[in-house]
N, CA and C atoms as a LAMMPS dump frame, in Angstrom:
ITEM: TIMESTEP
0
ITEM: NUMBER OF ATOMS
564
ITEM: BOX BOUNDS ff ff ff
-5.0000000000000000e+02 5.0000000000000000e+02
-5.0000000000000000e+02 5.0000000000000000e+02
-5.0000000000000000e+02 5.0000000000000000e+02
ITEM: ATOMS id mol type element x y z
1 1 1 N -238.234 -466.462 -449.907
2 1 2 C -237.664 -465.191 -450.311
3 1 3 C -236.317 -464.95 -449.599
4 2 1 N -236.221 -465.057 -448.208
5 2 2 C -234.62 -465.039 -447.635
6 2 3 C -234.006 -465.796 -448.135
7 3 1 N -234.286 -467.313 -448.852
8 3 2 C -233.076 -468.089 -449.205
9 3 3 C -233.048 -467.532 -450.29
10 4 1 N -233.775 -466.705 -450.791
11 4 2 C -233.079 -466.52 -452.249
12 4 3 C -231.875 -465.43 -451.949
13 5 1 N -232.406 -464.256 -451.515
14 5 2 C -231.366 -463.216 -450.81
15 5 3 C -229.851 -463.476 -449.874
16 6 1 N -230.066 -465.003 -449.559
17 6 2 C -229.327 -465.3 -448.999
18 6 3 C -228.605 -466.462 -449.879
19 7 1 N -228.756 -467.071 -450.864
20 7 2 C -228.211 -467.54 -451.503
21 7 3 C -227.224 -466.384 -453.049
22 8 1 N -228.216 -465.189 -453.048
23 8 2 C -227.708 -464.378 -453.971
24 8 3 C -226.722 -463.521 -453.32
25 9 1 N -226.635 -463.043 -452.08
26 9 2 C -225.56 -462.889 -451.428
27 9 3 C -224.058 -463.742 -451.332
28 10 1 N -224.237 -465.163 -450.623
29 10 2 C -223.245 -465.748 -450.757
30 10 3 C -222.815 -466.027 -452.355
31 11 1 N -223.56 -466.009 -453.315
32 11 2 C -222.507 -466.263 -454.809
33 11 3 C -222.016 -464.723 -455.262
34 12 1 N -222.54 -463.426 -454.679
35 12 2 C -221.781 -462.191 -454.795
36 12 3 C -220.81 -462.231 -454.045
37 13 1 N -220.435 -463.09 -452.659
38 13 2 C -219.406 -463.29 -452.044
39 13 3 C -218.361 -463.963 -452.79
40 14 1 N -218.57 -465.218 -453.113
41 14 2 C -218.295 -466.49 -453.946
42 14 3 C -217.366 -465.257 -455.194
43 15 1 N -218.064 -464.805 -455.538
44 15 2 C -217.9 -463.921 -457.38
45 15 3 C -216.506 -463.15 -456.466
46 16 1 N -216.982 -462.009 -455.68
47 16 2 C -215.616 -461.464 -454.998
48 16 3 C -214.42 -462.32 -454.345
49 17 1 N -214.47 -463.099 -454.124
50 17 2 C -213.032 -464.482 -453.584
51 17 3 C -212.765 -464.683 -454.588
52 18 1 N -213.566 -465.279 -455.723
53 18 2 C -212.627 -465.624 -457.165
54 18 3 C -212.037 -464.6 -457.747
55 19 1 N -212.63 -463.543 -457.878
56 19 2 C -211.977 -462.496 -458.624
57 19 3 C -210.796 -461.911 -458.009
58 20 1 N -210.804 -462.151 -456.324
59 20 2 C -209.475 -461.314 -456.342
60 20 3 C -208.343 -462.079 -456.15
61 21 1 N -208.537 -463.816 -456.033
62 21 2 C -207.987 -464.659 -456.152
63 21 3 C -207.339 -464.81 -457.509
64 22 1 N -208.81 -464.826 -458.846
65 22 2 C -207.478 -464.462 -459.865
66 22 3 C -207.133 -463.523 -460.02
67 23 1 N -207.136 -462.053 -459.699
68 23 2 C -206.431 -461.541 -459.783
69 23 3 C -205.024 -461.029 -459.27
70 24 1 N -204.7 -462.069 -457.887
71 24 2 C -203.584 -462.385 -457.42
72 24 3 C -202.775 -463.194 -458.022
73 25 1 N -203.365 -464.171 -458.733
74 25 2 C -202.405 -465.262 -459.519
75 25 3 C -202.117 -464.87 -460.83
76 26 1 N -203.032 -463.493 -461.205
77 26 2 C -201.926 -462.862 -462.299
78 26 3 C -201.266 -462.423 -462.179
79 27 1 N -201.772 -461.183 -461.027
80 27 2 C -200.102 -460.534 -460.824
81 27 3 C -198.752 -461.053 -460.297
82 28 1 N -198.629 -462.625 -459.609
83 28 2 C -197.861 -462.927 -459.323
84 28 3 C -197.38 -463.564 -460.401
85 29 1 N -198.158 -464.445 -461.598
86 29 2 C -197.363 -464.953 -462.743
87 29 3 C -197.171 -464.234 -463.614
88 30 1 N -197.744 -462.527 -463.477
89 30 2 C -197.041 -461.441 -464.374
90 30 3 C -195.064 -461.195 -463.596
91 31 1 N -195.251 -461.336 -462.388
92 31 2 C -194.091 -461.251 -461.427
93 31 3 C -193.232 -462.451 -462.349
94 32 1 N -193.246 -463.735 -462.114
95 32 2 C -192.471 -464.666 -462.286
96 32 3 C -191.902 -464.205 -463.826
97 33 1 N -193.046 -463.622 -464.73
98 33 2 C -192.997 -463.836 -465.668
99 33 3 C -191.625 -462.497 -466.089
100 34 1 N -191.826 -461.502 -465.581
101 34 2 C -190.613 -460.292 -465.681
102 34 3 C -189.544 -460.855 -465.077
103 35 1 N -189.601 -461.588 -463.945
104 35 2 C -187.939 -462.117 -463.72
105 35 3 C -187.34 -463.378 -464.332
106 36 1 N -188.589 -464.24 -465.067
107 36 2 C -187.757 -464.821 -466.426
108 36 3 C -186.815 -463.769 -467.487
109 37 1 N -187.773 -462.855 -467.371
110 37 2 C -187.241 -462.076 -468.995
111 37 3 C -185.65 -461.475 -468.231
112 38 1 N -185.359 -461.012 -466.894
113 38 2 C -184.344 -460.516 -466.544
114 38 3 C -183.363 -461.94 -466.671
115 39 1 N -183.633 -463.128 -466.305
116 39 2 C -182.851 -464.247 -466.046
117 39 3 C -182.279 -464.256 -467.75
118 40 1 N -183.208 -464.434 -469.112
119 40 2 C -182.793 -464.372 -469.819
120 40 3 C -181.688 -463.464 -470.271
121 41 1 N -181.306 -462.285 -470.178
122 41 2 C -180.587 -460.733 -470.281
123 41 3 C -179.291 -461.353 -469.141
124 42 1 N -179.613 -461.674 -468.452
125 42 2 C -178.513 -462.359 -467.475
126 42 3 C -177.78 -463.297 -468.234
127 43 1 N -178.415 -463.784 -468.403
128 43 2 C -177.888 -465.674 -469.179
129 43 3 C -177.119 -465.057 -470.19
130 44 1 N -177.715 -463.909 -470.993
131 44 2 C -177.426 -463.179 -472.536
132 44 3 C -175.678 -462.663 -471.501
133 45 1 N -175.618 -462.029 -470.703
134 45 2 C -174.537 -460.97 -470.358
135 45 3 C -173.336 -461.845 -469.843
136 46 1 N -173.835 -463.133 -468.437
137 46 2 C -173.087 -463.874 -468.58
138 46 3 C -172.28 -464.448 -469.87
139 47 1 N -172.947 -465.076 -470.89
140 47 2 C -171.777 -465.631 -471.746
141 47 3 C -171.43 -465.36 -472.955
142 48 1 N -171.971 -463.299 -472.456
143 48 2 C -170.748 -462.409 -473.651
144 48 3 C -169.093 -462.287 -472.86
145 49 1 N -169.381 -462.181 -471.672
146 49 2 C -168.241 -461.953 -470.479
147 49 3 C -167.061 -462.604 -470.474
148 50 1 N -167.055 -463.842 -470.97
149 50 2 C -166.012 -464.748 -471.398
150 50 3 C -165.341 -464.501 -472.343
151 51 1 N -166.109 -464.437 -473.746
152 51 2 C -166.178 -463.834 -474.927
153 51 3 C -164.816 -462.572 -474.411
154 52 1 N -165.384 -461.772 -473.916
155 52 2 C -164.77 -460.536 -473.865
156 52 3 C -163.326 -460.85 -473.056
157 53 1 N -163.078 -461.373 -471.774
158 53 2 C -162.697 -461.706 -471.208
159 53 3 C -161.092 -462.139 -471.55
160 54 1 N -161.776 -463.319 -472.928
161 54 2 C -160.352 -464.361 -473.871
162 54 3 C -160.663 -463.095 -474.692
163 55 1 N -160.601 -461.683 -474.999
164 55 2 C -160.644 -461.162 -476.119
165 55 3 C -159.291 -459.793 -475.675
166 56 1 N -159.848 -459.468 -474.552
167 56 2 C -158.567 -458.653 -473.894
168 56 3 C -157.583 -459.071 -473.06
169 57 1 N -157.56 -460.758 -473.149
170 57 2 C -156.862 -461.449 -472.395
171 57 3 C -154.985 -461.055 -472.705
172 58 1 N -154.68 -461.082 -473.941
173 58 2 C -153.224 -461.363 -474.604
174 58 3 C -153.326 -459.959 -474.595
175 59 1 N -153.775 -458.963 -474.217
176 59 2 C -153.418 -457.6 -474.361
177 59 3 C -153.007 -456.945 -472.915
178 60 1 N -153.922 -457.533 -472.003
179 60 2 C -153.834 -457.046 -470.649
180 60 3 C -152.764 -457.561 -469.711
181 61 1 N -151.44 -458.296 -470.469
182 61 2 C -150.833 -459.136 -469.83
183 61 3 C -150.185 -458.932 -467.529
184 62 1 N -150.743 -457.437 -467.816
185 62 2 C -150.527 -457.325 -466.348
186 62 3 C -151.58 -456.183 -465.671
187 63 1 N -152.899 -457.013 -466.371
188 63 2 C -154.029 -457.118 -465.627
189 63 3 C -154.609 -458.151 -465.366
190 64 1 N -154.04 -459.196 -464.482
191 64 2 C -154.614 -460.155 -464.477
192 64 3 C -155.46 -460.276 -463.487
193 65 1 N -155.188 -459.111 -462.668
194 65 2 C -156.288 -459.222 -461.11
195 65 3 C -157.549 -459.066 -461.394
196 66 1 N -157.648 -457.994 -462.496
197 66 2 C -159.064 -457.21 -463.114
198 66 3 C -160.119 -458.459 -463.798
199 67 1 N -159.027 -459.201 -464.347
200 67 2 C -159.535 -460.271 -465.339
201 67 3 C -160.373 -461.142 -464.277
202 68 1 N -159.234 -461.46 -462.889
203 68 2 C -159.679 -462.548 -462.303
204 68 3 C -161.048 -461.896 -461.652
205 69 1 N -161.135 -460.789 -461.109
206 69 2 C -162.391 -460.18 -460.289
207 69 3 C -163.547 -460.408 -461.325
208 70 1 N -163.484 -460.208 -462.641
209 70 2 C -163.795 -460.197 -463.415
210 70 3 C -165.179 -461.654 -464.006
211 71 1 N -163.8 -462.24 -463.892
212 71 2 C -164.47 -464.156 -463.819
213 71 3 C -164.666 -464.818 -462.337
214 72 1 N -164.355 -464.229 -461.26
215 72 2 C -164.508 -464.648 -460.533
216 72 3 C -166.107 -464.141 -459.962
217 73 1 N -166.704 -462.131 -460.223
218 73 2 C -167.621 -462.13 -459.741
219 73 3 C -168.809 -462.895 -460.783
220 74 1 N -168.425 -463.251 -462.599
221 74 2 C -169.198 -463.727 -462.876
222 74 3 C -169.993 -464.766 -462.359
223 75 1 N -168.737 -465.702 -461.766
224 75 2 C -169.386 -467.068 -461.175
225 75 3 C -170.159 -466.896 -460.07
226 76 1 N -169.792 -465.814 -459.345
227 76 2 C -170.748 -465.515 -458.303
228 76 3 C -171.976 -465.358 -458.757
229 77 1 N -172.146 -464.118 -459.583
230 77 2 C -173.51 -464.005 -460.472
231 77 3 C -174.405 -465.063 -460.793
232 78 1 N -173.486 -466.121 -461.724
233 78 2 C -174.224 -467.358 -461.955
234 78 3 C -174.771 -467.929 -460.86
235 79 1 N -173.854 -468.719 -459.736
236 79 2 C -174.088 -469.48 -458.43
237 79 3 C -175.562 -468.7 -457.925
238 80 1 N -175.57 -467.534 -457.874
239 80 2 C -176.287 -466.413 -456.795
240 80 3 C -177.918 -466.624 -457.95
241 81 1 N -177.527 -466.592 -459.394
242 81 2 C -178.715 -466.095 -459.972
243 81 3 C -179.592 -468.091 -459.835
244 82 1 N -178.562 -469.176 -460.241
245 82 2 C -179.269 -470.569 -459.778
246 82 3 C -179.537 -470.86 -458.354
247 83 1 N -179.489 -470.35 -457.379
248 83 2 C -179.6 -470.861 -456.13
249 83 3 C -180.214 -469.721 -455.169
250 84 1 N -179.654 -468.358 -455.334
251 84 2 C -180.23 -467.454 -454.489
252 84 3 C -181.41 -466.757 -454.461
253 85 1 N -181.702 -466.239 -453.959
254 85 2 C -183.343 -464.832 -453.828
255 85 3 C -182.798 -464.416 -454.894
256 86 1 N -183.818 -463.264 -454.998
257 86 2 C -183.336 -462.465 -455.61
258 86 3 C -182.965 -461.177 -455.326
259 87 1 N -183.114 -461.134 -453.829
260 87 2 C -182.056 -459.823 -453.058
261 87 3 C -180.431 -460.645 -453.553
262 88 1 N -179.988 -461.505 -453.208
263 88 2 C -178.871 -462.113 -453.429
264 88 3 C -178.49 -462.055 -454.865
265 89 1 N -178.938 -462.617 -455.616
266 89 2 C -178.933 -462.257 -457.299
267 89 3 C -178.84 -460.784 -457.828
268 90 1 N -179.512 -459.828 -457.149
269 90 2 C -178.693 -459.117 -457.496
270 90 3 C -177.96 -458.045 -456.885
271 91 1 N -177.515 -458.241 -455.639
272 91 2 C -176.52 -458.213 -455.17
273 91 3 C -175.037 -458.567 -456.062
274 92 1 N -174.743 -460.291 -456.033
275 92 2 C -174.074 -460.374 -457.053
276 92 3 C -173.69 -459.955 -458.312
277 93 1 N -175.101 -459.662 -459.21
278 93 2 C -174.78 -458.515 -460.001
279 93 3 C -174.563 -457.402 -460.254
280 94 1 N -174.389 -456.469 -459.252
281 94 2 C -174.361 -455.319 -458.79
282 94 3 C -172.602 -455.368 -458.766
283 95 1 N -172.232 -456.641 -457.976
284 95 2 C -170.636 -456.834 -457.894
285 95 3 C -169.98 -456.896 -459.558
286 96 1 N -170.68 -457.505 -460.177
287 96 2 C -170.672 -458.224 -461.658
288 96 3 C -170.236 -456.649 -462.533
289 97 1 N -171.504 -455.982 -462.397
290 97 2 C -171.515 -454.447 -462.902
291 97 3 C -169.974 -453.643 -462.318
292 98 1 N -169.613 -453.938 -461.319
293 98 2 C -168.187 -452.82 -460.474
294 98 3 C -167.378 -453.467 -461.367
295 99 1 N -167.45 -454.79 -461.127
296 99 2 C -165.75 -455.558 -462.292
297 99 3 C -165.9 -454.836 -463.421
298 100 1 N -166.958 -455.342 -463.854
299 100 2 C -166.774 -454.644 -465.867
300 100 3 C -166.457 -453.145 -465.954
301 101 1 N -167.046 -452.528 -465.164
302 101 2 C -166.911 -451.289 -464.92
303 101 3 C -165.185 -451.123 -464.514
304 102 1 N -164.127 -451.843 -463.809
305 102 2 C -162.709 -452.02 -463.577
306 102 3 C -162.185 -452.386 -464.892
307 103 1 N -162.688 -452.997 -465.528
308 103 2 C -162.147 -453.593 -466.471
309 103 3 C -162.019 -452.974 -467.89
310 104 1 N -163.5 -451.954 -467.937
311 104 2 C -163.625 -451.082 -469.235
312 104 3 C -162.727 -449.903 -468.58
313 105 1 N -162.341 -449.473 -467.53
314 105 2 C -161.455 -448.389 -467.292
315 105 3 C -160.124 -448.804 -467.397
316 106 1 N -159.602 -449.765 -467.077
317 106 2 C -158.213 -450.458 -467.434
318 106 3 C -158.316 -450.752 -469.21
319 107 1 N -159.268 -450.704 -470.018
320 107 2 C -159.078 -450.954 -471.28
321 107 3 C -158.734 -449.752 -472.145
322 108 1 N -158.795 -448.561 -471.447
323 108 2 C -158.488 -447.375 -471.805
324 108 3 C -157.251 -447.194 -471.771
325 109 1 N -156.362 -447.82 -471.178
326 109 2 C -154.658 -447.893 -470.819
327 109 3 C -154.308 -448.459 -472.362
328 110 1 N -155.203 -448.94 -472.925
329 110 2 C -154.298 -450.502 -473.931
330 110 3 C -154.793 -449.837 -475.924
331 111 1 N -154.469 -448.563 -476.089
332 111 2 C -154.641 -448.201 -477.237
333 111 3 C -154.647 -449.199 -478.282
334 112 1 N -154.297 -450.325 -478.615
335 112 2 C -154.403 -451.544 -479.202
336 112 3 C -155.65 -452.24 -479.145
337 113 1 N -155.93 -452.416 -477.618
338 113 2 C -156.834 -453.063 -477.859
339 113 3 C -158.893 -452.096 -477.802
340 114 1 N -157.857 -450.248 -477.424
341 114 2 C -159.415 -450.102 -477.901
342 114 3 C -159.786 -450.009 -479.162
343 115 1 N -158.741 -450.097 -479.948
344 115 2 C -159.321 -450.372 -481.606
345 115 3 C -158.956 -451.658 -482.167
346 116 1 N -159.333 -452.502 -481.261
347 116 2 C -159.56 -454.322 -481.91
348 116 3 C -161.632 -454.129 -481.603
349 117 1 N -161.433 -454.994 -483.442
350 117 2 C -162.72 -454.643 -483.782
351 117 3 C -163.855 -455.603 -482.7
352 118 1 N -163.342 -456.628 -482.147
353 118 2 C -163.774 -457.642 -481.325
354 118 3 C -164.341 -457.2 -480.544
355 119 1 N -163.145 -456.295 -479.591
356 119 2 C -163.295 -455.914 -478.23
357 119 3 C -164.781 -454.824 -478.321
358 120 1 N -164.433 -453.865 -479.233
359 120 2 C -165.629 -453.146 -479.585
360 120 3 C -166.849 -453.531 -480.101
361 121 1 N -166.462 -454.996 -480.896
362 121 2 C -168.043 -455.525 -480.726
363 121 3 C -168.351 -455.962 -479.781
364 122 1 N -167.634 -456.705 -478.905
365 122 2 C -168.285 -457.154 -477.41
366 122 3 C -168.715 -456.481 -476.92
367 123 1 N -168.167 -454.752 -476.617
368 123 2 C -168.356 -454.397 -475.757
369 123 3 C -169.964 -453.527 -475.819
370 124 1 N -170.244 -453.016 -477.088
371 124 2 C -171.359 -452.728 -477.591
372 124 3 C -172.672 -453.531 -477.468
373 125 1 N -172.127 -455.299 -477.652
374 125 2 C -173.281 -456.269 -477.348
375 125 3 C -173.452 -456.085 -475.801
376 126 1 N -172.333 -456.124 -474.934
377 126 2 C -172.721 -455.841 -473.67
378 126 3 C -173.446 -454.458 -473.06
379 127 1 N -173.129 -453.656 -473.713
380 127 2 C -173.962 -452.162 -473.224
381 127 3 C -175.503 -452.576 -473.708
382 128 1 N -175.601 -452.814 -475.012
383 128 2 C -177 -453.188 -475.316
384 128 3 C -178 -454.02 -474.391
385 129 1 N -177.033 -455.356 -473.907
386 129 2 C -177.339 -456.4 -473.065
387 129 3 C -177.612 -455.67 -471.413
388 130 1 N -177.001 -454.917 -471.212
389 130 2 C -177.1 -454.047 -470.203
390 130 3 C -178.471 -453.12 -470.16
391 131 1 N -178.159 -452.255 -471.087
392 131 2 C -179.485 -451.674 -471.124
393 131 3 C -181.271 -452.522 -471.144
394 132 1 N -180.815 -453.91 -471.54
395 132 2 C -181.842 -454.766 -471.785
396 132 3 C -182.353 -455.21 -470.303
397 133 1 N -181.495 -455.642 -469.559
398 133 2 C -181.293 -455.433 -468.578
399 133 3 C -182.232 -454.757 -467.292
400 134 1 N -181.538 -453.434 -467.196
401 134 2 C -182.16 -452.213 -466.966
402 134 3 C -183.803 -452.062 -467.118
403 135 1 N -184.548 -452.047 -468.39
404 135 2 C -185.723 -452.215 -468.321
405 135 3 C -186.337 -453.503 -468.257
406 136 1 N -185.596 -454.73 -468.22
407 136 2 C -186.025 -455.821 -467.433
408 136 3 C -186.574 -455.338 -466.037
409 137 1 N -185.225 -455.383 -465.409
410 137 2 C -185.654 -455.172 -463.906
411 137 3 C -186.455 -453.928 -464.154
412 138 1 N -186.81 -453.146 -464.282
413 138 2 C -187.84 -451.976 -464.611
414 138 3 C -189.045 -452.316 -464.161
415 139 1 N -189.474 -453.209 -465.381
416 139 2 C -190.73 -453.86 -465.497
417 139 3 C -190.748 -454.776 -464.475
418 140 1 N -189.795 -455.707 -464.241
419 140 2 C -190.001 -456.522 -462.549
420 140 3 C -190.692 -455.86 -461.417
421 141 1 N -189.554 -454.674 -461.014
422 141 2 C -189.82 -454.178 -459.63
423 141 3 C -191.528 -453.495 -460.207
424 142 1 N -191.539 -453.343 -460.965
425 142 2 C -193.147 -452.676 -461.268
426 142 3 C -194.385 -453.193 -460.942
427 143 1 N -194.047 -454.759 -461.36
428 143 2 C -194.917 -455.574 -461.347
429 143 3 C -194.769 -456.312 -460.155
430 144 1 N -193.573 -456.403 -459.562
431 144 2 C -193.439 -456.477 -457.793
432 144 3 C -194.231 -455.347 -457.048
433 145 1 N -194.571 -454.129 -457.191
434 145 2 C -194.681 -453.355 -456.596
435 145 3 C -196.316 -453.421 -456.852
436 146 1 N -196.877 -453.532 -457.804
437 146 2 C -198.521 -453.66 -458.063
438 146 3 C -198.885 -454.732 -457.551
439 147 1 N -198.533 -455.854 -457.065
440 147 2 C -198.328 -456.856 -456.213
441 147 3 C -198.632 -457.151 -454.687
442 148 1 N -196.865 -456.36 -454.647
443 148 2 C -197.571 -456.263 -452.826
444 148 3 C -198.669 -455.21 -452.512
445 149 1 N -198.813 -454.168 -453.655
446 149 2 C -199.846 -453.299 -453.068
447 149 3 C -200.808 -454.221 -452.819
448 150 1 N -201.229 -455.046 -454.247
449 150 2 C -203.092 -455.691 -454.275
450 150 3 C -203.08 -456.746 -453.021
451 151 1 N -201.699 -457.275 -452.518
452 151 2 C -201.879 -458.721 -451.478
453 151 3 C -201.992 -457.779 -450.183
454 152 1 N -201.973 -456.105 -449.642
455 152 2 C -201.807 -455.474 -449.011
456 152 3 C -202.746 -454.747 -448.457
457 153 1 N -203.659 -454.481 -449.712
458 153 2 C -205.146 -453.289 -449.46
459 153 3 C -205.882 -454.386 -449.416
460 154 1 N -207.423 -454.23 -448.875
461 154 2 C -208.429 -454.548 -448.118
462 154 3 C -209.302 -454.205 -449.63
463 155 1 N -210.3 -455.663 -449.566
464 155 2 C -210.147 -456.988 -449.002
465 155 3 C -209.386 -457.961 -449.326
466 156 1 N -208.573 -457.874 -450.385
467 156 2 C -207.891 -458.87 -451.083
468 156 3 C -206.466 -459.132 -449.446
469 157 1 N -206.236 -458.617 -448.582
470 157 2 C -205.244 -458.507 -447.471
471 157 3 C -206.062 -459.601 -446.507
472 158 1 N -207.241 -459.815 -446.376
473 158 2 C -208.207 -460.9 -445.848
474 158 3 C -207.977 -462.139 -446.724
475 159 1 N -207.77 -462.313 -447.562
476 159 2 C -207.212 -463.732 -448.225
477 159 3 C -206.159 -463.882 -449.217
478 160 1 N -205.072 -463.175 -448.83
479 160 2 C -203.807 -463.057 -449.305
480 160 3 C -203.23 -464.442 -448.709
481 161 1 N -203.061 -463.799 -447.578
482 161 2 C -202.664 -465.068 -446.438
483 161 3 C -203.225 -466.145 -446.143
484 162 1 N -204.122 -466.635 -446.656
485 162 2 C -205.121 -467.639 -446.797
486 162 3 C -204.62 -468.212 -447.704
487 163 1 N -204.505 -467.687 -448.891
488 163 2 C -204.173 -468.465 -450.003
489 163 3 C -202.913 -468.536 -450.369
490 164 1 N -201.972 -467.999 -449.418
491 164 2 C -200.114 -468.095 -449.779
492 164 3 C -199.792 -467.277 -450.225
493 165 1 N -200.411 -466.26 -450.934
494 165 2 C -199.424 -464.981 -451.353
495 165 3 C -198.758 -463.828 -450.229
496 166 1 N -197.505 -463.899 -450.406
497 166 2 C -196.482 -463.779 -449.864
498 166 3 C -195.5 -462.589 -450.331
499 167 1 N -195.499 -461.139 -450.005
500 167 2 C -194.828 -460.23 -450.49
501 167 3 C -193.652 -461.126 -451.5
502 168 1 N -193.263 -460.001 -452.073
503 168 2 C -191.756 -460.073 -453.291
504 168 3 C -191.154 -459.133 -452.448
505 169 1 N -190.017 -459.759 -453.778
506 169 2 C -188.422 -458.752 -453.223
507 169 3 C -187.828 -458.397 -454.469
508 170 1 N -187.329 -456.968 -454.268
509 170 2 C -187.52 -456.017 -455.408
510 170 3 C -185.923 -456.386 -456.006
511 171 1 N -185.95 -456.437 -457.219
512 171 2 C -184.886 -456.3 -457.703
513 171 3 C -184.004 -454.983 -457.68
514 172 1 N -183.142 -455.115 -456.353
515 172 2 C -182.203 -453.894 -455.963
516 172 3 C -181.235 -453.656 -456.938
517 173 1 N -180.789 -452.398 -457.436
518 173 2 C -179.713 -452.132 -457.902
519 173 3 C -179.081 -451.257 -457.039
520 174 1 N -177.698 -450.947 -457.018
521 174 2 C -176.853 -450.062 -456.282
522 174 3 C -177.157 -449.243 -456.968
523 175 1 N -176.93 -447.51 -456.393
524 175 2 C -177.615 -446.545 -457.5
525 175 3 C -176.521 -446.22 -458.698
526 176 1 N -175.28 -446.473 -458.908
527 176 2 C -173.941 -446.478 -459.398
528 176 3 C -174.319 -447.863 -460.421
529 177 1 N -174.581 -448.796 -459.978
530 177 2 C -174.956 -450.229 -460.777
531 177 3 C -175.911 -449.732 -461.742
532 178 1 N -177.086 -448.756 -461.311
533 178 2 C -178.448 -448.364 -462.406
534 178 3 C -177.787 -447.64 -464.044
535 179 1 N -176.552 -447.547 -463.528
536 179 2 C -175.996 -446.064 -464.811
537 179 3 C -175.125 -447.398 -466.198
538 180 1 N -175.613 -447.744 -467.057
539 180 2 C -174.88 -448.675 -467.64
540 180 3 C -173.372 -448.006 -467.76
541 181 1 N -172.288 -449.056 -468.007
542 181 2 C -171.586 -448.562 -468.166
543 181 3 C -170.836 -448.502 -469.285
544 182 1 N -169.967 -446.505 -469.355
545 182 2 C -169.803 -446.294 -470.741
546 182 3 C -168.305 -446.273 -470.731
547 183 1 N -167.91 -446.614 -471.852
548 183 2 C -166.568 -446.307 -472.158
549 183 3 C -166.07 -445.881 -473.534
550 184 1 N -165.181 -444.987 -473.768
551 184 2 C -164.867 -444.639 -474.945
552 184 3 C -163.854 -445.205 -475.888
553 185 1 N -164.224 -446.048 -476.539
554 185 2 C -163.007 -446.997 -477.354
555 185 3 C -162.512 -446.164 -478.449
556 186 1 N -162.697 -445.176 -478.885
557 186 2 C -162.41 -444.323 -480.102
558 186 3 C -161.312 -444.337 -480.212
559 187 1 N -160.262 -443.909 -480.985
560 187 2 C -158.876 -443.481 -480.99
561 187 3 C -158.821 -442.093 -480.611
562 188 1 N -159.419 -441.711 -479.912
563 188 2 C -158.777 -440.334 -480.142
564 188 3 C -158.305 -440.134 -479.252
């Protein structure tokens, strides 16, 4: 009779380790899985930026600093989003967001080019791409945050560390970076 009690004990033990085991390896491949979808929206914003870039190029002839901050923080973005954390990633994009943001305020100088139909389609794919964005990281830090709670509270905090799960890092925005940015191409 004790080995039975004592065998039906340890597989109610057994049942609680698996379960909160998988339920750590979902929430962390729900994690991976929201900062694919942001990497994608990235990838999407990076190579409208060029696009836009050769589009107000022959108009801005003496903005070329804006242009260069412009392409220069993209590459950062890129470098930062293949190689870095993702405190670093978006960091860089946060820089990424100030250029465009320099660049849609200098496009307001160039009455020409705010009614080239181009520029206004780019710039529309990029607000969209932006906003896409936005509730990317949304859903990231969300699913970062349900995360470290479950690897944090008791008992699943007794074999967190056992089994490698390892807090996240939240996808920071500057609070100025969170506001997409708008600009008015209208003629008026």
């Amino acid at each position: 009779m004790e080995l039975i009690i004592l065998l039906v004990i340890v597989a109610v033990v057994v049942a609680v380790v698996i379960g909160i085991y998988n339920g750590l390896v979902s929430r962390r491949n729900r994690i991976d899985e929201a900062l694919a979808q942001i990497q994608v929206q990235l990838k999407r914003r990076h190579d409208l930026i060029p696009n836009l870039v050769n589009a107000v190029k022959g108009y801005m002839n003496f903005e070329q600093k804006v242009l260069t901050d412009v392409t220069n923080a993209r590459a950062s973005a890129v470098t930062a989003g293949a190689q870095g954390s993702v405190a670093q990633q978006a960091q860089a994009e946060n820089a990424l967001t100030g250029a465009l943001r320099s660049l849609f305020a200098v496009v307001e100088n160039y009455p020409d080019l705010k009614a080239n139909q181009n520029v206004l389609s780019l710039q529309e794919e990029l607000t969209t791409t932006e906003n896409q964005i936005s509730f990317s990281r949304q859903h990231y830090n969300a699913s970062v945050l349900e995360y470290n709670n479950a690897i944090q509270v008791f008992p699943a905090v007794l074999l967190a560390g056992m089994f490698g799960f390892t807090k996240r890092e939240f996808f920071e925005a500057e609070p100025e970076a969170a506001n997409v940015p708008t600009v008015d191409l209208s003629l008026s």
